[in-house]
C-alpha positions in Angstrom: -10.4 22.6 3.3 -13.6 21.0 3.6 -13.6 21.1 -0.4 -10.2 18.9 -0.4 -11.1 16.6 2.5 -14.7 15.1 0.5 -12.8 14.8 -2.4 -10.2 12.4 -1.2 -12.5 11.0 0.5 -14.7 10.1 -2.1 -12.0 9.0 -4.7 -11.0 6.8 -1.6 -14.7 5.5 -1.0 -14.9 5.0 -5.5 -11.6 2.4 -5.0 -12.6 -1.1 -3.8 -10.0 -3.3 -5.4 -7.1 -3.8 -7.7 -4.8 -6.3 -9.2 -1.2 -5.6 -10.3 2.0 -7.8 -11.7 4.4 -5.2 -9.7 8.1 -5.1 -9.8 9.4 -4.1 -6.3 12.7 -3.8 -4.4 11.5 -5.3 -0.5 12.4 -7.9 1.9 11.8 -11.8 2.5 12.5 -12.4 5.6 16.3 -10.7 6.6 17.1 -10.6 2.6 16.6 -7.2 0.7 14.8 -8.6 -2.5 14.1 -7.2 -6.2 11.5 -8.8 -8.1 8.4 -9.5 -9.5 5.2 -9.7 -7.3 2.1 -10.8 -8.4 -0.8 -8.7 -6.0 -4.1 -8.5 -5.3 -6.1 -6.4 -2.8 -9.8 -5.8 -1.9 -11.1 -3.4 1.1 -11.9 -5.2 3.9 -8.0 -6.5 4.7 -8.3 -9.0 2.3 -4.6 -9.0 0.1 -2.6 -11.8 -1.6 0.8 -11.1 -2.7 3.8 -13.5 -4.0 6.8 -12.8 -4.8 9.0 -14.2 -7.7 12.5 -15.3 -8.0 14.8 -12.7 -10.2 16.3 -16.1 -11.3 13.4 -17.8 -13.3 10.1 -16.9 -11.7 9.5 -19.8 -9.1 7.6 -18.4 -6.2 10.1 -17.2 -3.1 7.6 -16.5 -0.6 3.5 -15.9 -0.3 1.6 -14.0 1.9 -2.3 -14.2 1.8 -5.1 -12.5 4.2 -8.6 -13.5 4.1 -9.8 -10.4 5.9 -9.3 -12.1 9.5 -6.1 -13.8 9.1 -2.8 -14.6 7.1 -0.7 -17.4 6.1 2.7 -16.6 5.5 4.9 -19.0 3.3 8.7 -18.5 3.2 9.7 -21.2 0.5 13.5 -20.2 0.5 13.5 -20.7 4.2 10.6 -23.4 4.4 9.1 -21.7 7.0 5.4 -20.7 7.4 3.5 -18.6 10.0 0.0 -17.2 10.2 -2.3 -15.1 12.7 -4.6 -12.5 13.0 -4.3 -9.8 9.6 -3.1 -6.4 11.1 -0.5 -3.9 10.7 2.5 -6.5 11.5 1.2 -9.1 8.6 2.4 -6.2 6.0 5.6 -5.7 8.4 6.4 -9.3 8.4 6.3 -9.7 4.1 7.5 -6.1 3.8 9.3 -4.9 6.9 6.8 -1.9 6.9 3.9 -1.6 9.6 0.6 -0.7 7.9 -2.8 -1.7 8.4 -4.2 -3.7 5.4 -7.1 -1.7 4.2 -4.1 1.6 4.8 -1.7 -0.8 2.3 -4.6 -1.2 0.0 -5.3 2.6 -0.5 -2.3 3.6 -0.8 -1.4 0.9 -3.4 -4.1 2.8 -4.9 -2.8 5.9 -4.5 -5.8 7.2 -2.2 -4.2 7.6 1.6 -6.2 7.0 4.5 -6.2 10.5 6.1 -6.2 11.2 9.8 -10.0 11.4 12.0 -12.3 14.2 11.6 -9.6 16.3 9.9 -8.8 19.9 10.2 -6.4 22.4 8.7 -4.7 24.7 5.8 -4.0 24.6 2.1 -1.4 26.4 0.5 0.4 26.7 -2.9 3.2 25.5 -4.1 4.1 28.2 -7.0 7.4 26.3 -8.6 5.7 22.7 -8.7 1.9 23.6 -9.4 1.0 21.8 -6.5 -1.4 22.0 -3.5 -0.1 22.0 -0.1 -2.7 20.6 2.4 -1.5 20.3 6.5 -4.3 18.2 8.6 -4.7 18.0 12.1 -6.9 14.9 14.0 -9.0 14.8 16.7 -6.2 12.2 18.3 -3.5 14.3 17.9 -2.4 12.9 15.0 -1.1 15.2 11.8 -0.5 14.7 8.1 0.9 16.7 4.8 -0.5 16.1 1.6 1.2 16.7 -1.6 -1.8 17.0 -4.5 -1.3 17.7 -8.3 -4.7 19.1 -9.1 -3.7 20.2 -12.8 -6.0 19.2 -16.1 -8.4 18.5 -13.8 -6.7 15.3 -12.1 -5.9 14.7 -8.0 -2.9 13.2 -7.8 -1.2 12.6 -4.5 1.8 12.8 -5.4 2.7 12.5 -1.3 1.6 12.0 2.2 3.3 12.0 5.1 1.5 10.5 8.6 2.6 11.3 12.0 1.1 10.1 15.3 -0.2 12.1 18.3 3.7 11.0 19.6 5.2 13.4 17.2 6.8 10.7 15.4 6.1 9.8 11.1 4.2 6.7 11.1 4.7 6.4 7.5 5.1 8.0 4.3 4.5 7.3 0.5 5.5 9.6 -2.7 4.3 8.6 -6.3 5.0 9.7 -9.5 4.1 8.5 -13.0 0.1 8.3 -12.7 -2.1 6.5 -15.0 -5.4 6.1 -15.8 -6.7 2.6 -15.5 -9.9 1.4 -15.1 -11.2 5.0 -15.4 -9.6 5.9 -12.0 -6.1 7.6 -11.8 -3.6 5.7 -10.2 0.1 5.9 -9.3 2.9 4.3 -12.0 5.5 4.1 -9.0 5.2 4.5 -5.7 8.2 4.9 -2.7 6.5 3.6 0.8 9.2 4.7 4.2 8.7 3.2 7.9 11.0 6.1 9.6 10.2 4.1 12.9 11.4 1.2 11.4 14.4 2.3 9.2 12.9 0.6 6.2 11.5 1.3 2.6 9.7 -0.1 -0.3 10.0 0.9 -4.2 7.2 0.0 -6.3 7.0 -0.6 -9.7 3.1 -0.8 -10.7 3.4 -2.7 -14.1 2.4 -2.3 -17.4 -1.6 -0.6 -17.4 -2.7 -3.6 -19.0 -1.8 -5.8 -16.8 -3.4 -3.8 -13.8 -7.2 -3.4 -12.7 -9.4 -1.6 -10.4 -12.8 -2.6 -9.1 -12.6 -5.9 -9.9 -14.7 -8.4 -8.7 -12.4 -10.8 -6.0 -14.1 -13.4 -4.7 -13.0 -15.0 -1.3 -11.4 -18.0 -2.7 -8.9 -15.6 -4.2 -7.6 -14.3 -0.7 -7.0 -18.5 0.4 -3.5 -19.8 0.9 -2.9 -23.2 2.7 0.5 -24.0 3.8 2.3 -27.1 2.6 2.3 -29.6 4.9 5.6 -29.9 7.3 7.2 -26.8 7.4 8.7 -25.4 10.2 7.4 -22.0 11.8 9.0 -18.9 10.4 10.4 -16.7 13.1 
């Protein structure tokens, strides 16, 4: 156990950044969406997405986080809104609560995992997979789904419940690839139980992602235009 706990956590501690033109199936405001979105995402809670009309690429809505705080801009509802960056900024673009760096990581196919973890690993015989159940020191659990053939560690699931019992969240990927020289997922399914919601991910084409790229500050800047009324 120990053996599978260091190594997520070091391919977790090796992923600092990415950029990724995604194509995703979410929400903007009270309107299920499927589009492009342009994304970027350091450690630290700093994240800038926007996402583009299906109709000709003009920007519907922005959402930037500077590590400290968000701007939110809703242009199809000219609204904007902004506040301290925590779990409800991603809930407000997305209509899924996680915590910015938590978004980041698994973006990056890398979950957080729960606090000074304990627990079991079994074998999954018809997939080929590792089965890995944790235990917190809060209470908390979480199963991990890991693909460990030709040498890789894919996630290919995790599953996080709280020290209530109840799934916090969840996230399955599939199609991995290497980019950068780190392995990271093609597609990814993100699901709010708690909140009756989902996200589908498509990552993009490999060239037009990156990993451990240099993002400086300026990049995670959004001012909103002048006049508009607060979203609610």
């Amino acid at each position: 156990m120990a053996d599978v706990v260091d190594r997520l956590g070091k391919a977790r501690g090796e992923m600092t950044s990415f950029v990724a033109d995604s194509t995703m199936d979410y929400w903007v405001g009270n309107q299920r969406t499927k589009g492009e979105v342009l994304m970027m995402g350091a450690v630290g809670a700093k994240f800038r997405l926007a996402g583009l009309s299906p109709a000709g690429g003009s920007t519907l809505a922005e959402l930037a986080c500077d590590g400290t705080n968000f701007v939110l801009v809703d242009y199809q509802n000219n609204c904007a809104r902004s506040g301290p960056c925590n779990a409800q900024t991603i809930a407000q673009f997305f209509h899924i609560a996680l915590e910015p760096d938590d978004f980041i990581h698994l973006a990056l196919g890398t979950p957080p995992m729960v606090a000074n973890p304990t627990g079991t690993v079994s074998w999954d015989a018809e997939h080929g997979w590792d089965k890995i159940d944790l235990k917190g020191s809060d209470g908390s659990a979480q199963k991990l789904t890991i693909d460990a053939k030709n040498n890789h560690y894919d996630v290919i699931a995790s599953e996080m419940v709280g020290p209530d019992g109840k799934v916090k969240w969840s996230v399955a990927n599939e199609g991995f690839v290497d980019v950068g020289g780190h392995r990271v997922p093609g597609k990814t399914r993100f699901k709010s139980p708690q909140n009756q919601q989902d996200l589908l991910v498509d990552w993009g084409a490999t060239a037009n992602r990156q990993t451990n790229t240099q993002l400086g500050p300026e990049k995670f800047k959004l001012e909103a235009p002048a006049g508009l009324k607060p979203c609610p």
